[in-house]
VOGU-3710 file (C-alpha; in Angstrom, 3 decimals, decimal comma):
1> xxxxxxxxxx> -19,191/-6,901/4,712  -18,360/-7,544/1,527  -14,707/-6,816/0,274  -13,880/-6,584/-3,458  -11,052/-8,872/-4,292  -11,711/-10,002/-7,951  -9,064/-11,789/-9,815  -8,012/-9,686/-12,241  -9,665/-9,538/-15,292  -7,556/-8,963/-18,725
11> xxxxxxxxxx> -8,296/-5,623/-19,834  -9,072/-4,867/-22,725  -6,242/-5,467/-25,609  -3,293/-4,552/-23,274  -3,574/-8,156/-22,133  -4,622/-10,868/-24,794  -1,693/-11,529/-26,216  1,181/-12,778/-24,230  4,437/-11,156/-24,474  6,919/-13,392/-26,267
21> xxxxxxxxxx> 10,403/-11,819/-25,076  11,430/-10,399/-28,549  14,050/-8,289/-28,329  13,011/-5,519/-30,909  10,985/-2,586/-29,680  8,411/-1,012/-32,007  5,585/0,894/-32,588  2,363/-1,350/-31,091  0,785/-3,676/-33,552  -2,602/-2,596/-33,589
31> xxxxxxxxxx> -5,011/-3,308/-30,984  -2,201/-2,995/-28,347  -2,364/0,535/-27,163  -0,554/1,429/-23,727  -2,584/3,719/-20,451  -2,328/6,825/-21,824  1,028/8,729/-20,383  -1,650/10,902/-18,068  -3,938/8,636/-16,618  -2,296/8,426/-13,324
41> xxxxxxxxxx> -2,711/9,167/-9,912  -1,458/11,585/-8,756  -2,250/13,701/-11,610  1,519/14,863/-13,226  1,844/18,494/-13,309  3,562/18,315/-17,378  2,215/15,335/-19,727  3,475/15,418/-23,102  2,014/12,576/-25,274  3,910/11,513/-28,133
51> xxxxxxxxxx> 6,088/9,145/-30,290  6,194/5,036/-29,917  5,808/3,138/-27,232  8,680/1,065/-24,997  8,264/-2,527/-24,695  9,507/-4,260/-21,775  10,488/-7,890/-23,161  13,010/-10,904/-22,141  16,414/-8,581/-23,045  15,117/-5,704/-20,762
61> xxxxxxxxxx> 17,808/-4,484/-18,094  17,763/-1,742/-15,736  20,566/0,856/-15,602  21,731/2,680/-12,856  24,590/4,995/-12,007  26,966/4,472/-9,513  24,853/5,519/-6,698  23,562/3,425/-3,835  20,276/5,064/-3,706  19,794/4,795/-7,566
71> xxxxxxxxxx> 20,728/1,307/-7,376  18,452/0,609/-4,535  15,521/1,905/-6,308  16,596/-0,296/-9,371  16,391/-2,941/-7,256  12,789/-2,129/-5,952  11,515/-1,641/-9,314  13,149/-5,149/-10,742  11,099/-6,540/-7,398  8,161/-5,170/-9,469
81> xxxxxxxxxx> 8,601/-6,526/-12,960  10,145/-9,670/-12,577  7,248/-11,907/-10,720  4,773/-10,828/-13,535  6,463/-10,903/-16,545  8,395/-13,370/-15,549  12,076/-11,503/-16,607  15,062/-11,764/-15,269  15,541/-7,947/-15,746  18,777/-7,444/-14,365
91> xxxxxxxxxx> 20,030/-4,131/-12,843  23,141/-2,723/-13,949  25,368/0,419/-13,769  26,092/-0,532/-17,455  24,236/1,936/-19,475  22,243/1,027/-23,158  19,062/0,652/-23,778  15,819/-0,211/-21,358  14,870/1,125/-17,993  17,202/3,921/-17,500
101> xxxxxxxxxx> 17,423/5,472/-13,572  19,458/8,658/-13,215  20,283/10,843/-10,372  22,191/14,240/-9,777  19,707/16,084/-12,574  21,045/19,952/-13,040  16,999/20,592/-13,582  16,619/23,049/-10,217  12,898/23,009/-10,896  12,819/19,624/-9,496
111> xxxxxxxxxx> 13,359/19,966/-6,253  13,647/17,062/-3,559  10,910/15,085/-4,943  9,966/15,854/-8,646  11,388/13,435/-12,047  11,124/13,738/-15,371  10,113/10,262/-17,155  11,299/9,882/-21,155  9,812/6,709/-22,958  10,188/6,587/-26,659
121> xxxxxxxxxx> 11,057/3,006/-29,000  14,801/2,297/-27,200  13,646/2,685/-23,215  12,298/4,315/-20,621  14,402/7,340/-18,443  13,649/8,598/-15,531  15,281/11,492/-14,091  16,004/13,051/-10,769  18,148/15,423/-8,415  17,023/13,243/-5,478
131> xxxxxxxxxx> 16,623/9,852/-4,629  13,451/10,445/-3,478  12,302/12,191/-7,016  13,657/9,555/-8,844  11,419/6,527/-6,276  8,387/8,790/-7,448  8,678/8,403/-10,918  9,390/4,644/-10,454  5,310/4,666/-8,979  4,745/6,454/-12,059
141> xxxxxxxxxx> 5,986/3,536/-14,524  4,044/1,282/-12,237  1,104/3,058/-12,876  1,604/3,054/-16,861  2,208/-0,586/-16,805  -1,031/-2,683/-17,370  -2,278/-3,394/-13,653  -0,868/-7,104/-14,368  2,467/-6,119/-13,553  1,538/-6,210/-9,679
151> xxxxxxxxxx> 0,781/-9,945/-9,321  3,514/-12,207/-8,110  2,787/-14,884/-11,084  3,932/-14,759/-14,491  0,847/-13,290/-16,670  0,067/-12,143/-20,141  1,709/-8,944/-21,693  2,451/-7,097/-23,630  4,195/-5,011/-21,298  4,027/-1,575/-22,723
161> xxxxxxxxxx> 4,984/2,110/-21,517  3,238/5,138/-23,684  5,735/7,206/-25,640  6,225/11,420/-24,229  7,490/13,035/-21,468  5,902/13,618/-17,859  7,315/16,179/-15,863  6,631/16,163/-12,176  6,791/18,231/-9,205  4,700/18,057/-5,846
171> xxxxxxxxxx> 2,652/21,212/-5,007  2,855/20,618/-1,239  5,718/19,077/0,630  3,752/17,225/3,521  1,566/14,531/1,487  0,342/12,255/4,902  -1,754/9,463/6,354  -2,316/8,617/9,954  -2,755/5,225/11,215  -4,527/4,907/14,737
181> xxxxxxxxxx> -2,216/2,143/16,195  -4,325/2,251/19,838  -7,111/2,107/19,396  -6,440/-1,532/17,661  -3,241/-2,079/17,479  -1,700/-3,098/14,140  1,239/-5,266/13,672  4,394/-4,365/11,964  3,579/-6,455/8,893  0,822/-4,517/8,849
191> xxxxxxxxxx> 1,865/-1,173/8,762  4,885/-2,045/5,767  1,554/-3,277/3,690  -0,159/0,069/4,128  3,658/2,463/3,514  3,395/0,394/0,326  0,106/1,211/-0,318  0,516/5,085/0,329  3,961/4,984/-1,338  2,480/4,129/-4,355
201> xxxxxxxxxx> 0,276/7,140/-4,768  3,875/9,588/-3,516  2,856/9,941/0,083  5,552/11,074/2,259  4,440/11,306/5,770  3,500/8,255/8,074  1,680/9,850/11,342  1,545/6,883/13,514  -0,485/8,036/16,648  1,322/5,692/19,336
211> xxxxxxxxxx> -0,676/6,644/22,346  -4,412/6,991/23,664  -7,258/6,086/25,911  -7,258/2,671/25,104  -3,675/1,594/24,527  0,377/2,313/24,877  1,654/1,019/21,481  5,806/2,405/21,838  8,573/0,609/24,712  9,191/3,536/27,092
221> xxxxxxxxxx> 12,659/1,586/28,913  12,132/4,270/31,792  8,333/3,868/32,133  7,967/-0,066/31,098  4,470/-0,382/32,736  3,040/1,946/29,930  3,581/-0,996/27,533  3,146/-3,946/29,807  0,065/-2,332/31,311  -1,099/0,150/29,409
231> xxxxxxxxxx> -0,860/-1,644/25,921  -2,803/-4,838/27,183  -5,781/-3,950/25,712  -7,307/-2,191/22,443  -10,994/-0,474/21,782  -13,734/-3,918/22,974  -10,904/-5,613/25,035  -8,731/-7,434/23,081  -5,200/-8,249/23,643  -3,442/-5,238/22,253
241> xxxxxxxxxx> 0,121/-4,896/21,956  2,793/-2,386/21,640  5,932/-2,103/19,181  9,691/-3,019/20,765  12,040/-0,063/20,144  13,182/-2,686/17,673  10,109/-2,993/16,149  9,547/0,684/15,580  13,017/0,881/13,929  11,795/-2,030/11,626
251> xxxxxxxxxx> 9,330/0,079/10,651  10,936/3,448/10,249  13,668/1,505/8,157  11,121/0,281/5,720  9,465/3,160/5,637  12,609/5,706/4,368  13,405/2,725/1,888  9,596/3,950/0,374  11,057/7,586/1,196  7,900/7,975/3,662
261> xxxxxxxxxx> 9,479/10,037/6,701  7,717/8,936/10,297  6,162/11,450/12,716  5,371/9,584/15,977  2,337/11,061/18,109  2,404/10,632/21,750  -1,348/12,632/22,402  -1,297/14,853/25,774  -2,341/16,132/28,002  -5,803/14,363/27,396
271> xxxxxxxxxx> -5,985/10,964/25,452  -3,847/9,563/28,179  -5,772/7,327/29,952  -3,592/4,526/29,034  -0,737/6,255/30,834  -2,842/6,941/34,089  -3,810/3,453/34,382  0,029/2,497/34,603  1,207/4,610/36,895  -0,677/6,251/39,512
281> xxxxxxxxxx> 1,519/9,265/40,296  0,289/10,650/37,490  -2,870/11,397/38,356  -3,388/14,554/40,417  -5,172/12,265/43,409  -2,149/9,395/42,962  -5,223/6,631/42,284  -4,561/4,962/39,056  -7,675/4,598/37,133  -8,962/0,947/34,876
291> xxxxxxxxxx> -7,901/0,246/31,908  -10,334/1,316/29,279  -11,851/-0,069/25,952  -14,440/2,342/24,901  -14,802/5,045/22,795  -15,561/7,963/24,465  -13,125/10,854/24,466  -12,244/13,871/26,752  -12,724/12,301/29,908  -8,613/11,528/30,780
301> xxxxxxxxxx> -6,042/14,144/31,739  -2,804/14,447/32,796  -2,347/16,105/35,877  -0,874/19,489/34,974  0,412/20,660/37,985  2,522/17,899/39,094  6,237/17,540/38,663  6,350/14,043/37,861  4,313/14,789/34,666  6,988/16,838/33,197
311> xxxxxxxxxx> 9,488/13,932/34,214  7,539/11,595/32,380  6,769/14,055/29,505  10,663/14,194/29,160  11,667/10,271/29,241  8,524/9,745/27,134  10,112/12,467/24,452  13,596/12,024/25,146  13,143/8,238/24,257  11,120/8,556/21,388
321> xxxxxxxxxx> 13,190/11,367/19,683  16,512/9,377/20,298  15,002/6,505/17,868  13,198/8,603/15,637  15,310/10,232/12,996  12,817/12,386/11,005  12,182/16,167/11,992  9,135/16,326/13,808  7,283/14,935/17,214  3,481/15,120/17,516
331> xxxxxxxxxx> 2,109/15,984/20,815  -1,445/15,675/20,097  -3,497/18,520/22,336  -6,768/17,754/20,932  -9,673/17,091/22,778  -8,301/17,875/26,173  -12,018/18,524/27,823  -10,989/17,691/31,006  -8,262/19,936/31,679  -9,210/23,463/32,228
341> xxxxxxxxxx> -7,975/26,042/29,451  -5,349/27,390/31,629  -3,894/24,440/32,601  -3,661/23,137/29,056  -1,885/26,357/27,953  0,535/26,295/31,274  1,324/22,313/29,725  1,831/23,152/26,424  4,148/26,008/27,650  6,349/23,610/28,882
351> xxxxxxxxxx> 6,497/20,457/26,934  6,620/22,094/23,517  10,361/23,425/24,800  11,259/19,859/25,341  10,186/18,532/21,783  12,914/21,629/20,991  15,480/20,190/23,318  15,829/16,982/21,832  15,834/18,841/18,516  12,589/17,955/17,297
361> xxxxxxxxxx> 10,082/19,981/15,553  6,448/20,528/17,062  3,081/19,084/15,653  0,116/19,343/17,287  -3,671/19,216/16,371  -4,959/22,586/15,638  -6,291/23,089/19,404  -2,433/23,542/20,207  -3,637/27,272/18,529  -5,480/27,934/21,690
371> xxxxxxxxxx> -2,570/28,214/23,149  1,143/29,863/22,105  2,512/27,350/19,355  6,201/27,589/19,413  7,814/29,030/16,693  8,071/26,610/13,515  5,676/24,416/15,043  3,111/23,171/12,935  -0,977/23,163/13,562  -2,974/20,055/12,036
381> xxxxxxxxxx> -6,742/21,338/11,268  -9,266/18,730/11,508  -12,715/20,889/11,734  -15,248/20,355/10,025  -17,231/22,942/7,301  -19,188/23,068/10,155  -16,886/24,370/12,786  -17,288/27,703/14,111  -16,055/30,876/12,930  -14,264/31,946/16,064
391> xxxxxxxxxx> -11,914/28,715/15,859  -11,620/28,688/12,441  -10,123/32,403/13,145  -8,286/30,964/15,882  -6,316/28,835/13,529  -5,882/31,126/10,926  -4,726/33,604/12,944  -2,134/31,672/14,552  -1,335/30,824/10,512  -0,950/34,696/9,721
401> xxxxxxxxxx> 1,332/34,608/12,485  3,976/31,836/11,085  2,278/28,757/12,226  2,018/26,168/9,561  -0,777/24,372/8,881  -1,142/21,021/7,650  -5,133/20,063/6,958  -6,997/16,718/7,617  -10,596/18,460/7,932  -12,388/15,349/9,197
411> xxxxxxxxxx> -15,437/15,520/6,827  -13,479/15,752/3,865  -10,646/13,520/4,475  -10,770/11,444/7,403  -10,405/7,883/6,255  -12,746/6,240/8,736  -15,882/8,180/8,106  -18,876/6,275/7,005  -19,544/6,725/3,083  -22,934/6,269/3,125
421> xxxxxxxxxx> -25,059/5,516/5,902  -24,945/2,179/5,250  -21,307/1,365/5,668  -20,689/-1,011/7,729  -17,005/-0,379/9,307  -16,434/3,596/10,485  -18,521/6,607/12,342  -20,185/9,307/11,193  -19,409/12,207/14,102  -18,646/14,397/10,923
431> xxxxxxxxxx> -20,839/13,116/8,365  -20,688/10,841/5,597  -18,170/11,139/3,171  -18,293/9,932/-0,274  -15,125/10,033/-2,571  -16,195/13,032/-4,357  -16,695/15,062/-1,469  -12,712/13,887/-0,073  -11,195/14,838/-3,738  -13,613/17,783/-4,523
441> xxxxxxxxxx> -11,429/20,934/-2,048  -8,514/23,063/-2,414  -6,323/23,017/0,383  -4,824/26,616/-0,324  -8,544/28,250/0,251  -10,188/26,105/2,686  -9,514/27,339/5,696  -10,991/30,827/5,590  -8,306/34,216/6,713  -5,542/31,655/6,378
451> xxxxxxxxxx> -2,400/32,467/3,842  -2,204/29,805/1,283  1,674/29,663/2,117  0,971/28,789/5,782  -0,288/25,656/4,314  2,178/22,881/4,208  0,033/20,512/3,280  -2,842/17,618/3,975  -2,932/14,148/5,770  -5,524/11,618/5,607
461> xxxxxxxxxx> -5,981/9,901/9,157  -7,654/6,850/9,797  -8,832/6,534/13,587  -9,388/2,572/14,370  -12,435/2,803/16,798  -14,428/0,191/14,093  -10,998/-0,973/11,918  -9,504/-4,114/13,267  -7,804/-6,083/9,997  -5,703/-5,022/7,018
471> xxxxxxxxxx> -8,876/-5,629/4,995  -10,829/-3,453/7,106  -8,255/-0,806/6,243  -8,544/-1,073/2,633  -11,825/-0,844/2,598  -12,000/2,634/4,544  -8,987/4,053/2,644  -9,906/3,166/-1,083  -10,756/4,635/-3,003  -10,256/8,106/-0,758
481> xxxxxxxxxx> -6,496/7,649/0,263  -5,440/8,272/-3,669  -7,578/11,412/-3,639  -5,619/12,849/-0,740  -2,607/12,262/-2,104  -3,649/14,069/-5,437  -4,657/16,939/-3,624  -1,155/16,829/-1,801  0,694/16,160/-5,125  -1,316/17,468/-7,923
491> xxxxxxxxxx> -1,521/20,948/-9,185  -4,635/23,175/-8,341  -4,792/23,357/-12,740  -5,202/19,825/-12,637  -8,241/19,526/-9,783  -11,416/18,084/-11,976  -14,048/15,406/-10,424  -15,178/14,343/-13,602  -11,588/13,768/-14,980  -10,174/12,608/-11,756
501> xxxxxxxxxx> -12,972/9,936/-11,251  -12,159/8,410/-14,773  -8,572/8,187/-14,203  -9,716/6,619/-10,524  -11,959/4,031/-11,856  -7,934/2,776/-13,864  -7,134/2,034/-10,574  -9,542/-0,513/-9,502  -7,376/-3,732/-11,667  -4,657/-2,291/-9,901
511> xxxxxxxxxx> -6,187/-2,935/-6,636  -7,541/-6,040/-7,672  -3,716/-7,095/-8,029  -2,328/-5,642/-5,395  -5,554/-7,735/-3,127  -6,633/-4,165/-2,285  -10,519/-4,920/-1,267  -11,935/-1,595/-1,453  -15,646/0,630/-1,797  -17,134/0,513/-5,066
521> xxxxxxxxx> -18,549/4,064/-4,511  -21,612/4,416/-7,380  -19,904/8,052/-7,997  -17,072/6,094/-9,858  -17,084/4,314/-13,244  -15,127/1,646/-12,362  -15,095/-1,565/-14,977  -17,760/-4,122/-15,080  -16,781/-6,973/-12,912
//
């Protein structure tokens, strides 16, 4: 397979003449014309173009207030610049002109996550009530920087910001992506390089599913076979692996520093194969089945009416919610074929009152609606179009009836469906899926009888049945992982293909930077290489 990793070209103007660390800031000379303040992703919900440019040059500092968090996020930003233009950019809670970060806004209409970003002649100021606001409109500078800015040599300038206002608030306030740790397992280096990836594009949910058929991928200290055993393998036999409670902490740590909260998924009753094959009690006849590195699903299950499956059920979540600080746990449910429907409703009755005991919020996939979701749990759709009425209606009704919903539908925006039929990584179980069809929905009407406040929001997952390396990631994720967050971020005012694709095609020199290999889908006009 081929993977796009061009060196970055120099585009256009922005980058042929190098920036020579003058101190004054002025309107461009001509020929050197910032992005336009808009052409980002996500799409800002308030652009208002106007007024001279901000320079970034040799006398640049970044200002903070007082705050740790607002110094912090200085700190990340001056990590940006300084490789690639080669800056000292200091950050300092002296305040004058230049990068200007600000917390405590008295603007209500912010909310938790939403900035306003000022750039005019003297600096650039971004605004926020929350740390986490004021981190998103730090990816928003990045964005309106020329794609240079991401290398970690010195390069070219001029480094220039467009003169306006954005104003920016999300529209939904679970933006996700999944990552299938078991089925390959993924290192901890490599999940930080894909929280910066999705942080970049305002995603604030990592789903890491942690358990399946094929592997144990989370230390269990009262059930250490689950890892020793059960995580010795991965999808065509390979060694596997599993994350140390350490490790997990690593990477919940360096995932609130991107201000991406963590929902772990331990899947059950079915997907549990893994489990089975370490300990033997917990199979209704007490025989421990192989370990197993296909890709078949639905044949594993729990056995329901045994007491040592509620014991483990509560280590397993007692554990996991002890080191996990965000709100929610996700118990899977989905694709339980082999346990009968009133078993799997007699199981969910009773572990979803344990997530609640160790004061965790339920997730589950939408099947979890064939049975009594507990109240404030959350359902995560991933039908198809294609999917029958009946559970559609299912779903929706359990929506009607205060369930939340949070949508992945899997031929829209699962991130390892084939593109075209010639792709070489992913499957195609739910059909190909180019990048217009992932971008081109509205999460508020899709799912049919559903209220459009019952929707919480979308995640894109990427199951790792065919994804083995980082690259293989990249490739299956861009360019559709920006167009899920857009839909997550972006208002519905804002949804257009043939403006969004435009502002997409920007991205690709970004990418290139970054060493973001990714599909050069022929429904994008991306730059000539």
């Amino acid at each position: 397979m081929r993977h796009h990793r061009r060196t970055t070209r120099l585009l256009g103007s922005l980058l042929l003449v190098t920036a020579t660390g003058v101190t004054a800031v002025g309107a461009a000379p001509a020929g050197q014309t910032p992005a336009p303040l808009g052409r980002v992703i996500p799409a800002p919900a308030s652009v208002t173009a106007g007024g001279e440019p901000y320079r970034i040059t040799n006398s640049t500092r970044i200002h903070v207030d007082d705050s740790r968090e607002a110094r912090r996020i200085g700190t990340y930003l001056a990590d940006v610049l300084r490789p690639s233009t080669g800056y000292r950019i200091p950050v300092t809670d002296r305040q004058g002109p230049g990068i200007r970060l600000k917390l405590g806004s008295k603007d209500a209409s912010l909310g938790d996550e939403g900035y306003r970003l000022d750039s005019g002649r003297h600096g650039v100021t971004i605004t926020a009530r929350k740390p986490a606001g004021l981190f998103h409109g730090v990816q928003t500078l990045r964005q309106l920087l020329p794609a240079a800015v991401e290398k970690n040599t010195v390069q070219s300038g001029p480094w220039l910001v467009a003169g306006g206002t954005i104003k920016d608030t999300p529209r939904y306030g679970w933006r996700g992506a999944m990552l299938d740790v078991s089925r390959h397992f993924f290192s901890v280096d490599q999940v930080k390089r894909y929280i910066d990836q999705l942080a970049l594009y305002k995603v604030n949910k990592l789903h890491l599913h942690l358990s399946d058929d094929q592997g144990w991928r989370i230390a269990i200290d009262s059930w250490p076979r689950l890892t020793t055993y059960g995580g010795s393998t991965q999808v065509g036999g390979g060694p596997g692996g599993h994350y140390t409670k350490a490790d997990y902490k690593e990477i919940l740590r360096y995932a609130s520093s991107r201000y991406l909260e963590v929902v772990p998924e331990i899947d059950m009753p079915g997907h549990t194969n893994a489990a089975l094959a370490s300990y033997a009690d917990l199979n209704c006849d007490g025989v421990a089945p192989p370990l197993y590195t296909g890709t078949d699903v639905g044949f594993s299950s729990l056995c329901v009416n045994k007491d040592v499956t509620y014991d483990f059920v509560d280590d397993v979540i007692r554990e996991l919610a002890a080191i996990t600080p965000g709100r929610y746990l996700h118990i899977g449910g989905d694709e339980a074929h082999s346990t009968s429907h009133e078993d799997y409703v007699k199981f969910m009755d009773r572990v979803q009152p344990v997530v609640a005991k160790y004061g965790k919020t339920v997730i589950g996939w939408h099947q979890l609606t064939g049975a009594t979701p507990a109240k404030g749990a959350l359902a995560q759709y991933w039908g198809l179009d294609s999917t029958s009425a009946a559970e559609k209606e299912q779903v929706a009704a359990a929506a009607r009836n205060g369930t939340g919903l949070i949508l992945s539908p899997a031929d829209r925006i699962y991130l390892d469906m084939k593109y075209t039929k010639d792709t070489p990584l992913g499957l195609d179980w739910a059909g190909l899926v180019e990048v217009k069809r992932s971008y081109d929905w509205d999460p508020a009407t899709y799912l049919p009888g559903a209220p459009s406040s019952a929707v919480k929001g979308v995640e894109a997952p990427l199951w790792t049945e065919t994804i083995v390396t980082s690259e293989n990631i990249d490739y299956m994720a861009f360019p559709r992982l920006p167009g899920a967050a857009e839909l997550g971020w972006s208002p519905a005012s804002t949804h257009d293909w043939d403006a969004y694709k435009v502002r997409l095609a920007a991205q690709a020199p970004r990418w290139d930077a970054l060493g973001i290999g990714y599909y050069r889908s022929p429904q994008v006009p991306w730059p000539a290489e």
